[in-house]
KEPARO-16340 format. One record per residue (C-alpha): y, z, x; residue number from 1. Coordinates in steps of 0.2 Angstrom, whole numbers, plus 5000, padded with zeros to 4 digits. Layout:
residues N
<atom><yy>Y</yy><zz>Z</zz><xx>X</xx><num>NUM</num></atom>
...
END
This chain:
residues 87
<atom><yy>4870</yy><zz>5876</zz><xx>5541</xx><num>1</num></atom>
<atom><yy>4879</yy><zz>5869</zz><xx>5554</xx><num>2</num></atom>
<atom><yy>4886</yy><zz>5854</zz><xx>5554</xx><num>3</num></atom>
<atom><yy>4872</yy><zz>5846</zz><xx>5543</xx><num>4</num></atom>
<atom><yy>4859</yy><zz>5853</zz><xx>5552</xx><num>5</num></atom>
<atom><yy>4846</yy><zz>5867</zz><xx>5545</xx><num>6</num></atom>
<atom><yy>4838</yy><zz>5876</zz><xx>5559</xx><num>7</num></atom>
<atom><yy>4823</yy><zz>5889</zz><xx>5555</xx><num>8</num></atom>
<atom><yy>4815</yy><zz>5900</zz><xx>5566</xx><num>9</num></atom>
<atom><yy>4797</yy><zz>5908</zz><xx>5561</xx><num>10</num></atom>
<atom><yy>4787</yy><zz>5920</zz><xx>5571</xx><num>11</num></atom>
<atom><yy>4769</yy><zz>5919</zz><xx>5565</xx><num>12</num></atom>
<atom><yy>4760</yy><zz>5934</zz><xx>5572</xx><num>13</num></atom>
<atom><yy>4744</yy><zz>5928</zz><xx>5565</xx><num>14</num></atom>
<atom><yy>4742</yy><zz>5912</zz><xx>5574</xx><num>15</num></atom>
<atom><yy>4755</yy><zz>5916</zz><xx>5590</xx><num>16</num></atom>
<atom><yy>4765</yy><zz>5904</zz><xx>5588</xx><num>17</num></atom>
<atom><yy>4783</yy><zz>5906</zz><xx>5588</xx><num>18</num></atom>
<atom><yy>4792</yy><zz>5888</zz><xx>5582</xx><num>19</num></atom>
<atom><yy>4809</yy><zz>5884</zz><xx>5580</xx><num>20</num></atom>
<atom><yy>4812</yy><zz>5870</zz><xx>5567</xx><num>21</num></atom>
<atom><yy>4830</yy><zz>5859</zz><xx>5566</xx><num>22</num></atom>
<atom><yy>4831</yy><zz>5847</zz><xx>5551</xx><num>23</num></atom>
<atom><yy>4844</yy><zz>5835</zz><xx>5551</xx><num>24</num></atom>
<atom><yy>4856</yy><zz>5828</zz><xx>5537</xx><num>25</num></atom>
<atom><yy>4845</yy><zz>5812</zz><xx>5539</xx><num>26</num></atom>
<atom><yy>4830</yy><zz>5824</zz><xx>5533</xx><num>27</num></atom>
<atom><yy>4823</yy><zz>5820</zz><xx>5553</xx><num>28</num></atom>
<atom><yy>4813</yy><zz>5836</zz><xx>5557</xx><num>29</num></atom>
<atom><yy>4813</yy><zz>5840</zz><xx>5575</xx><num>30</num></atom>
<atom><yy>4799</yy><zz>5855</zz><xx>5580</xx><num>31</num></atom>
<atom><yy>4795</yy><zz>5865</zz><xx>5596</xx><num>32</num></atom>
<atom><yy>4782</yy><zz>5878</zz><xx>5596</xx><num>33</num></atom>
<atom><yy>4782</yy><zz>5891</zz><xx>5610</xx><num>34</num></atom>
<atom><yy>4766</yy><zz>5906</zz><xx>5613</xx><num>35</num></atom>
<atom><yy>4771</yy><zz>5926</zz><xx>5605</xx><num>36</num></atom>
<atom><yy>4763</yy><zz>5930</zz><xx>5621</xx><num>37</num></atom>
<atom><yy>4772</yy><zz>5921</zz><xx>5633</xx><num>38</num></atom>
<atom><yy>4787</yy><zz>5930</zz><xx>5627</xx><num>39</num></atom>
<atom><yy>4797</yy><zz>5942</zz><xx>5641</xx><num>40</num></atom>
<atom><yy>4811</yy><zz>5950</zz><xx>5634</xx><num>41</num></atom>
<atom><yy>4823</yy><zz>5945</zz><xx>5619</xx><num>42</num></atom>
<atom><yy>4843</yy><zz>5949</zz><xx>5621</xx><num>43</num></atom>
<atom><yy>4857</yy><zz>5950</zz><xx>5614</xx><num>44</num></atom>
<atom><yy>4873</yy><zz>5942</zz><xx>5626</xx><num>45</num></atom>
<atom><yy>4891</yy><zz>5944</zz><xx>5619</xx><num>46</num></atom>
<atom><yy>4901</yy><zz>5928</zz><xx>5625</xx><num>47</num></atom>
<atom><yy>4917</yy><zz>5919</zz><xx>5623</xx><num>48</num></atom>
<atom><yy>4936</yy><zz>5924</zz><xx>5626</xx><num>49</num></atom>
<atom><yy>4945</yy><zz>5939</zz><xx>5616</xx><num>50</num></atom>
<atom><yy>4964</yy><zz>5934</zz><xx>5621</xx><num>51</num></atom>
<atom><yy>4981</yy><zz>5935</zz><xx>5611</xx><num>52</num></atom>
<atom><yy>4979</yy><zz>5916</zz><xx>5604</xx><num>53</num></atom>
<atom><yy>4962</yy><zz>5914</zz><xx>5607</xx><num>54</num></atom>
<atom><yy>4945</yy><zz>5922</zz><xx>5599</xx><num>55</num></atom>
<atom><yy>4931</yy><zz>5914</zz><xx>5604</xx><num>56</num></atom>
<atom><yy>4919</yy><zz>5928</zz><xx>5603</xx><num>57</num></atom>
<atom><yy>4902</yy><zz>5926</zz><xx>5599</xx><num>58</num></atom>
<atom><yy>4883</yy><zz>5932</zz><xx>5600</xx><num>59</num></atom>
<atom><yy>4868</yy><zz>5924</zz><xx>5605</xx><num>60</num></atom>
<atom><yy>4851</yy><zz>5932</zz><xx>5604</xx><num>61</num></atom>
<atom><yy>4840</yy><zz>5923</zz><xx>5617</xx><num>62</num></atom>
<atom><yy>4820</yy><zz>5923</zz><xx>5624</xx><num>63</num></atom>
<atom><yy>4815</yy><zz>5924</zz><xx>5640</xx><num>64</num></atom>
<atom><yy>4798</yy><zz>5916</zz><xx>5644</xx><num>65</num></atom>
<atom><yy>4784</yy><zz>5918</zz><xx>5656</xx><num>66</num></atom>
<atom><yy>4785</yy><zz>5900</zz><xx>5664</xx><num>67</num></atom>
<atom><yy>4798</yy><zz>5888</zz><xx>5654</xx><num>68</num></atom>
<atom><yy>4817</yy><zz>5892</zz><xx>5655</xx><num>69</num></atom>
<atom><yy>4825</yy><zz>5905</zz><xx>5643</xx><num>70</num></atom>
<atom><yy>4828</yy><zz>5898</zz><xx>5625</xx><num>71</num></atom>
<atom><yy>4842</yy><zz>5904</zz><xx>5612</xx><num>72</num></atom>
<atom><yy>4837</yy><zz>5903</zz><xx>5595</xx><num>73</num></atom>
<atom><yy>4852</yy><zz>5911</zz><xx>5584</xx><num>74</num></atom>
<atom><yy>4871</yy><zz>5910</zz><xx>5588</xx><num>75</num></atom>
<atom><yy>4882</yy><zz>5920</zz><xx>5576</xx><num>76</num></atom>
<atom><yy>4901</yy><zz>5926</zz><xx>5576</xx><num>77</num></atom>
<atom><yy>4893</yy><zz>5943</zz><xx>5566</xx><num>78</num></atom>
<atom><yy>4886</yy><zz>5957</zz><xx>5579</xx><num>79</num></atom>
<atom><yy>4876</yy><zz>5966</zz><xx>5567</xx><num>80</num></atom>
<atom><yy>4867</yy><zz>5949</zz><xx>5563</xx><num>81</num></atom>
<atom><yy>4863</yy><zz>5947</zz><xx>5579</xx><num>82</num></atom>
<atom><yy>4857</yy><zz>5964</zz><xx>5580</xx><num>83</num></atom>
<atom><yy>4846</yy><zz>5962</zz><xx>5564</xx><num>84</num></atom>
<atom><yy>4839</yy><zz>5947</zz><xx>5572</xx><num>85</num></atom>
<atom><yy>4833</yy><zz>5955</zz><xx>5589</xx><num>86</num></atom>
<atom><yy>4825</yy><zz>5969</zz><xx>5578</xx><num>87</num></atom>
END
């Protein structure tokens, strides 16, 4: 939950179809569906700042597709989440 906002993301190998589901506070749903199969590559990119006053590490796990631009669909502060997630 993040900021009164539900995100779910579901992989449904048996129809292909990978969507991405964000419901707001308001209960307004808001859905984009994207084809298993145009799927490239899933990764895992550290980012943020690790300094003396200043942590703003994080991880985001994000798809690269055949013809639309990459998408990020998780963004934790927990490394092995992110892990679990590209698994």
């Amino acid at each position: 939950m993040h900021a009164g906002k539900v995100e779910a993301t579901l992989f449904d190998k048996q129809s292909g179809i990978l969507s991405k589901t964000k419901t707001s506070i308001f209960c307004k749903k808001t859905s984009t569906e994207w084809a298993i199969d145009q799927i490239n590559n899933v990764r895992v990119f550290k980012r943020g700042h690790d300094g003396i006053q200043v942590m703003t590490i994080h991880y985001e796990v994000q798809l690269d597709f055949e013809r639309i631009p990459c998408h990020t669909i998780l963004q934790t502060k927990d490394k092995e989440k992110a892990i679990k997630q590209l698994l």
